[in-house]
C-alpha positions as CSV (number, residue, x, y, z in Angstrom):
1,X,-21.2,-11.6,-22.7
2,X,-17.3,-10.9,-22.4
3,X,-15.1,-13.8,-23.2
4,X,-11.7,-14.7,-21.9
5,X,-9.1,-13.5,-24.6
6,X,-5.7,-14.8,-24.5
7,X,-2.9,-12.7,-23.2
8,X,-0.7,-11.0,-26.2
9,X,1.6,-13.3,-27.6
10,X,4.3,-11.1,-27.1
11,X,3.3,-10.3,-23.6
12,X,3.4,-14.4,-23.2
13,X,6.6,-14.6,-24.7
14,X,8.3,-11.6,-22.7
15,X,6.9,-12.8,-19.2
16,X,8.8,-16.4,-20.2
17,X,12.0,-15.2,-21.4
18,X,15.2,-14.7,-19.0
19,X,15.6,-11.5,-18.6
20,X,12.2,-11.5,-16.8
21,X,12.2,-15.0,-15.2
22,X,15.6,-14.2,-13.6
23,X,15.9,-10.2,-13.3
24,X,12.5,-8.9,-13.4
25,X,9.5,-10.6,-12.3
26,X,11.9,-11.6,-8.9
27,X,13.0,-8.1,-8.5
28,X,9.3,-7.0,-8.6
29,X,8.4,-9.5,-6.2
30,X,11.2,-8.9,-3.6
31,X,9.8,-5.6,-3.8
32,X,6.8,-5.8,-3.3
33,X,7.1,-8.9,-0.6
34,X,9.7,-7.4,1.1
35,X,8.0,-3.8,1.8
36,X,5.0,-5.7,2.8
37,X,6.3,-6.3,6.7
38,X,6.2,-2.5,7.5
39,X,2.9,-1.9,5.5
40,X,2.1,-4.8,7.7
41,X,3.1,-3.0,11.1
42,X,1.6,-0.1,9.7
43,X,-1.6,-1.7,9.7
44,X,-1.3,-3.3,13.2
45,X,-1.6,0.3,14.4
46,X,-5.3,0.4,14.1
47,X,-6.2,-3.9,14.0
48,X,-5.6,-7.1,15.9
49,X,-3.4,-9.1,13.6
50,X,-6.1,-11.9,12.7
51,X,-8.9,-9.2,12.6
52,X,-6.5,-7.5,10.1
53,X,-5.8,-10.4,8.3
54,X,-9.5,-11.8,7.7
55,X,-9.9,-7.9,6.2
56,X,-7.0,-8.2,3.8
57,X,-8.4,-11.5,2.4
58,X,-12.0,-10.4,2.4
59,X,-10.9,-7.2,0.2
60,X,-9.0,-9.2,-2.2
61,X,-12.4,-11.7,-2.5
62,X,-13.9,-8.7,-3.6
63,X,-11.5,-7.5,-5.8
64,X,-11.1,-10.8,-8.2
65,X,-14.5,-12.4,-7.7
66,X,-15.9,-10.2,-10.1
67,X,-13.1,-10.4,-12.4
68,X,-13.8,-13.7,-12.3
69,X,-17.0,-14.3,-13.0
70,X,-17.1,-11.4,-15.9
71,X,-14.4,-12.4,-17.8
72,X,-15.1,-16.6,-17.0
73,X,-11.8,-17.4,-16.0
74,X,-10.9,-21.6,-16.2
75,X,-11.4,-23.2,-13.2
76,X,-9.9,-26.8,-12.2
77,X,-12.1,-29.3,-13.8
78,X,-11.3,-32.2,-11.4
79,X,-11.6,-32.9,-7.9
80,X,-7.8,-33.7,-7.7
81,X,-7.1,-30.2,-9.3
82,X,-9.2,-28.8,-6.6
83,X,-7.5,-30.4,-3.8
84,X,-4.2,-29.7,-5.0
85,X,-5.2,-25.5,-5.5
86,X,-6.5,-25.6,-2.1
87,X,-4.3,-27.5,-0.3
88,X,-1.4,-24.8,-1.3
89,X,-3.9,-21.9,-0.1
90,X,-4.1,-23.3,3.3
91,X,0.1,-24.2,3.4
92,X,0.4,-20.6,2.3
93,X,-2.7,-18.2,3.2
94,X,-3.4,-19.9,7.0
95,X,-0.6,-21.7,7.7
96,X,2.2,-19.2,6.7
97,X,0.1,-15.9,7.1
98,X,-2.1,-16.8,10.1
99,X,1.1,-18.2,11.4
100,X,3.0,-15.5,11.3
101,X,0.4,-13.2,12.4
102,X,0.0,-15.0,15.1
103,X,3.5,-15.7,15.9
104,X,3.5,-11.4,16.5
105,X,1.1,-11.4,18.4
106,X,2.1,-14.2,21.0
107,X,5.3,-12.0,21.2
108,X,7.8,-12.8,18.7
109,X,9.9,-10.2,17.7
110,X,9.9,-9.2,13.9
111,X,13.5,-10.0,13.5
112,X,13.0,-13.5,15.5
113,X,10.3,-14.3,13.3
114,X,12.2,-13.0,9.7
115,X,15.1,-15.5,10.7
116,X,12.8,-18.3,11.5
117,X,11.1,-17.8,8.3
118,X,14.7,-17.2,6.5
119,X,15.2,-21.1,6.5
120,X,13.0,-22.1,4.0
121,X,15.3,-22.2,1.1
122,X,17.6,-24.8,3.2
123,X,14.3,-26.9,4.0
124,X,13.2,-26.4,0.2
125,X,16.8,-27.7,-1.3
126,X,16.9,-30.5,1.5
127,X,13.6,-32.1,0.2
128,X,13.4,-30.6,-3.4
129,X,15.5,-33.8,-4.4
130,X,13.4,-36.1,-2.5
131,X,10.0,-35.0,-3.4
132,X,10.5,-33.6,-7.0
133,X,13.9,-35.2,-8.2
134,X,15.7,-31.6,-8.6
135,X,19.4,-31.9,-8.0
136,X,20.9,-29.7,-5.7
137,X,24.5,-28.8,-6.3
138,X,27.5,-28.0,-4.2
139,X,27.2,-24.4,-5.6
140,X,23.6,-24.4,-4.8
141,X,24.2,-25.2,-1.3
142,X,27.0,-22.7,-0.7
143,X,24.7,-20.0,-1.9
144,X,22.0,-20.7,0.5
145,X,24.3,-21.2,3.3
146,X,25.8,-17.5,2.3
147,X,21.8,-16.5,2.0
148,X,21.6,-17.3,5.4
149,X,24.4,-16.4,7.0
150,X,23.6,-12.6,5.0
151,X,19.7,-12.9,6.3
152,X,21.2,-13.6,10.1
153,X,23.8,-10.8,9.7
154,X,21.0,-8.1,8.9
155,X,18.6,-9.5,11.4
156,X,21.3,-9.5,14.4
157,X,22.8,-6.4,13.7
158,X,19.7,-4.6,14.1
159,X,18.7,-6.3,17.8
160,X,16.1,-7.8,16.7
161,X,16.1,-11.2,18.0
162,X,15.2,-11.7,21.1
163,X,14.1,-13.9,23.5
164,X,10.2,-15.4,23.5
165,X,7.6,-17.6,24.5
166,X,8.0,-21.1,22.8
167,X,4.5,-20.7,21.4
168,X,5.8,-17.4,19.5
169,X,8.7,-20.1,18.0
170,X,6.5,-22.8,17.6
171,X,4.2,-20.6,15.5
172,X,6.7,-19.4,13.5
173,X,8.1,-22.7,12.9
174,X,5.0,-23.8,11.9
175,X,4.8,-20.5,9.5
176,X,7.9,-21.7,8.0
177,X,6.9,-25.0,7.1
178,X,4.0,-23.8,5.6
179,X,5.6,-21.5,3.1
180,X,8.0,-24.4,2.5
181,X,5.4,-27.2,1.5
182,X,2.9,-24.8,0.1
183,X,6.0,-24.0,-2.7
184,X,6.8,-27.9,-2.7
185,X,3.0,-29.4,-3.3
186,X,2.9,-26.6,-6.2
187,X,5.8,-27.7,-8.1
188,X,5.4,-31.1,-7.7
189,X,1.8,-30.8,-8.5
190,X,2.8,-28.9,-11.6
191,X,-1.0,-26.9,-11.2
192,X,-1.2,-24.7,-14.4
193,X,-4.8,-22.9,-13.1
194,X,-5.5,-19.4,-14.1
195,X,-3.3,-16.9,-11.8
196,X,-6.3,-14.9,-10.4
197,X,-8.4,-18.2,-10.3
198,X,-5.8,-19.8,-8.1
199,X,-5.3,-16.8,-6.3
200,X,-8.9,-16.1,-5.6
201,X,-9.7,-19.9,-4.5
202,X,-6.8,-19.8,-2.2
203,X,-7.3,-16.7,-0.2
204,X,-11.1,-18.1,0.0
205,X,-9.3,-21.0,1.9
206,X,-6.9,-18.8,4.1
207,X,-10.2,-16.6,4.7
208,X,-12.2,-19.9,6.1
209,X,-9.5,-20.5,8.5
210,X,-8.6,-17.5,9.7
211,X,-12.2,-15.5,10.5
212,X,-13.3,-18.1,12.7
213,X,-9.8,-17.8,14.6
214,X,-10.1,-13.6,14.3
215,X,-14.0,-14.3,16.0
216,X,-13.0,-16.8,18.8
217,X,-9.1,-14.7,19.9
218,X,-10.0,-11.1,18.8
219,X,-12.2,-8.4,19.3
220,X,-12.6,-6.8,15.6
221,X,-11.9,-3.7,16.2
222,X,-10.7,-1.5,13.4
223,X,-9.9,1.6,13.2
224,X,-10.0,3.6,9.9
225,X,-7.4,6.2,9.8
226,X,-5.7,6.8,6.6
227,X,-2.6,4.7,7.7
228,X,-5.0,1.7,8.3
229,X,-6.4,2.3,4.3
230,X,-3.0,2.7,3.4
231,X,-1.8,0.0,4.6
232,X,-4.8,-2.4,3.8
233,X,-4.5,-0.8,0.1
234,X,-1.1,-2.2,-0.7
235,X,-1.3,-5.3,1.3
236,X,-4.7,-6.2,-0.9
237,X,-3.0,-5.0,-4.0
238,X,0.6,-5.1,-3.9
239,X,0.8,-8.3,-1.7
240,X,-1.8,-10.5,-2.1
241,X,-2.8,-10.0,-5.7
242,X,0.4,-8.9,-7.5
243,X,3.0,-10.3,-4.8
244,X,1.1,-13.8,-5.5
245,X,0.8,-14.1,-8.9
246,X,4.3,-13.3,-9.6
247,X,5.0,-16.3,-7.0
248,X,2.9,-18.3,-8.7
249,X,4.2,-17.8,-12.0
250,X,7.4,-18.2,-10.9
251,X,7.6,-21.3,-9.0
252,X,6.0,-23.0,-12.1
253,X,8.9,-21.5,-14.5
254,X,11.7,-22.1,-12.1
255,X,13.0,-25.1,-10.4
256,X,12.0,-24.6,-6.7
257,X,15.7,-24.5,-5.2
258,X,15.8,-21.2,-6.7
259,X,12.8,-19.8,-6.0
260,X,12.9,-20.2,-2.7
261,X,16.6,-18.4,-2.4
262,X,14.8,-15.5,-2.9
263,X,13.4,-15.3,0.6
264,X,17.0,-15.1,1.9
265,X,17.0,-11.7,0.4
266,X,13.4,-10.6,1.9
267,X,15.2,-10.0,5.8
268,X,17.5,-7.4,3.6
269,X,15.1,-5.8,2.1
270,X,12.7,-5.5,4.7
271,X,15.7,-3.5,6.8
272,X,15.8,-1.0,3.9
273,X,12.0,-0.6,3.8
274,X,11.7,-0.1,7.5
275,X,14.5,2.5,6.9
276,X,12.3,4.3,4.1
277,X,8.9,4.0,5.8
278,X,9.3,3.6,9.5
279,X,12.7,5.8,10.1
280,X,14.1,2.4,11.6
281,X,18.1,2.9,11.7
282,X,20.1,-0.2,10.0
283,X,23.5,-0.5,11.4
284,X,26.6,-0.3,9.3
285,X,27.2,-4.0,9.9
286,X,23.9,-4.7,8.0
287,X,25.3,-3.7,5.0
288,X,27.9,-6.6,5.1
289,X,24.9,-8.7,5.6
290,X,22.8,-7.5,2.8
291,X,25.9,-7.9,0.4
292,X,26.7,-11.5,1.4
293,X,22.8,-12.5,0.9
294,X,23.5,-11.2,-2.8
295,X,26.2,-13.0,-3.2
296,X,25.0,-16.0,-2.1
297,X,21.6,-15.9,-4.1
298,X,23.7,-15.0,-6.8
299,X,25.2,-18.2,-6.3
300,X,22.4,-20.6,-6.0
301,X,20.9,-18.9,-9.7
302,X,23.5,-20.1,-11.5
C-alpha cells in the first residue's frame, strides 16, 4: 500500500519563496488561464457549451480520483471544512464556469463577457477590507483602475463588445460574482486541503450542477475530431488541474487584492493567444492597452 510522502523540502521551500509567488507560479497561470478562452472556442466547434463543460469536469474526475485514492490524499475532517471546500467549487466551477458558458451561448460576445468578468479585482479590493480586514491602498487602487482601463482598451479595440440580450449580461454578472466570492470565502476561510483533494471535490460539485443543466438545455452531442481532443486535452489538463492548483496555492500565499489583479491581465493575454491560435488580428491600439494593464498590475503588487 503506497503512502502519501511529503513534497521535497526544497520543492516546498522554492514554491513559497518570491521569486515564484510573484514572478513564476502567476506567470504560469496567466498562461495557462489566459490561452484557455480559444482552447475553449476551439472546443465549441464540435459541443454545446454545457455538454462541453460536464465533459471537461467528468475527465478531470477521472484523472485525480485515482490519484486520490492510491496515494490517500487528506481529506477535510469536519463538516465545516467540507462546506467551506464545496461552497468555493460551486462560486467557482458552476457559478463562474457554467456562467460563463452559458452567458456565450445566450449571446454574449467574448469581448462583452471578458470585460464583465475584468471587474473582479475592483469587487475583490472593495470587500477584501470588509470581509478579511486587508487594507487596500491608494496605490493599490490606482493599479486596478489602470488594470481596467488596459483590459477595456484591448477588449474595445478589437470590436468586441457588443450589444446583447440582458440575460447574456445577467449571466455574466452573475459569472463575475462567482469568481469574486469563490476567491473571498477561500481566503477568509484560510482552507489548507490537499491541492488535488480540493480540486477533485470541487469539480465533483461544479459537475452536479452543471450535467443536469447540460441534460434539461442541450442535446449532447459531441463530436470527436482532433480539435475537439485537443481542445478537451488542455482544458482537463492545463486548465482545470494545473490552472487550479496554482490558484489555489496562490490565493492562500497572497493577500487577495493581489491575486485577483491578475485577471486584469487575462483580456490581454487572451488577444495574444487568439492571435497565435485562431489568426484573430489585434489592433495597434491594443498594444497601448496591454501595456497600461502591466503597469497597473505592476502597481497594485507593490
Amino acid at each position: 500500500m503506497l503512502r502519501t510522502t511529503e513534497p521535497h523540502p526544497q520543492l516546498i521551500k522554492l514554491l513559497q519563496s518570491r521569486i515564484a509567488l510573484d514572478v513564476l507560479i502567476p506567470a504560469l497561470f496567466l498562461l495557462l488561464w489566459a490561452t484557455g478562452f480559444s482552447v475553449v472556442k476551439i472546443g465549441l466547434e464540435y459541443a454545446e457549451p454545457l455538454t462541453f463543460l460536464a465533459l471537461r469536469y467528468t475527465s478531470v474526475i477521472l484523472i485525480l480520483l485515482p490519484i486520490q485514492i492510491i496515494y490517500r490524499l487528506p481529506t477535510p475532517h469536519t463538516i465545516r471544512q467540507w462546506v467551506d471546500l464545496l461552497t468555493i467549487g460551486f462560486l467557482i466551477q458552476f457559478i463562474y464556469f457554467g456562467g460563463t458558458y452559458l452567458a456565450l451561448k445566450a449571446g454574449l460576445s467574448a469581448g462583452a463577457l471578458a470585460i464583465i468578468v475584468s471587474l473582479q479585482p475592483i469587487l475583490v479590493g472593495i470587500f477584501s477590507p470588509i470581509w478579511l480586514g486587508e487594507n487596500v491602498t491608494p496605490k493599490q487602487w490606482l493599479g486596478l483602475v489602470l488594470g481596467f482601463l488596459g483590459a477595456a482598451i484591448v477588449i474595445v479595440s478589437k470590436s468586441a463588445i457588443e450589444a446583447t440580450s440582458w440575460i447574456g449580461i445577467a449571466l455574466s454578472v452573475a459569472s463575475l460574482v462567482g469568481m469574486t466570492l469563490g476567491v473571498l470565502y477561500e481566503k477568509k476561510t484560510n482552507s489548507s486541503e490537499h491541492p488535488i483533494s480540493a480540486t477533485l471535490a470541487q469539480t465533483g460539485v461544479g459537475l452536479l450542477f452543471v450535467a443536469p443543466l447540460a441534460l434539461l438545455l442541450e442535446h449532447g452531442d459531441i463530436d470527436w475530431k482532433p480539435g475537439m481532443l485537443f481542445s478537451l486535452t488542455y482544458l482537463v489538463v492545463c486548465n482545470s488541474v494545473v490552472a487550479i492548483i496554482l490558484l489555489l496555492h496562490l490565493v492562500r500565499h497572497r493577500p487577495a487584492t493581489k491575486v485577483s489583479s491578475l485577471f486584469f491581465v487575462v483580456p490581454a493575454c487572451a488577444a495574444i493567444a487568439a492571435n497565435i491560435l485562431l489568426g484573430e488580428t489585434m489592433p495597434v491600439y491594443a498594444w497601448a492597452g496591454i501595456g497600461l494593464t502591466m503597469i497597473g498590475v505592476w502597481i497594485s503588487k507593490t
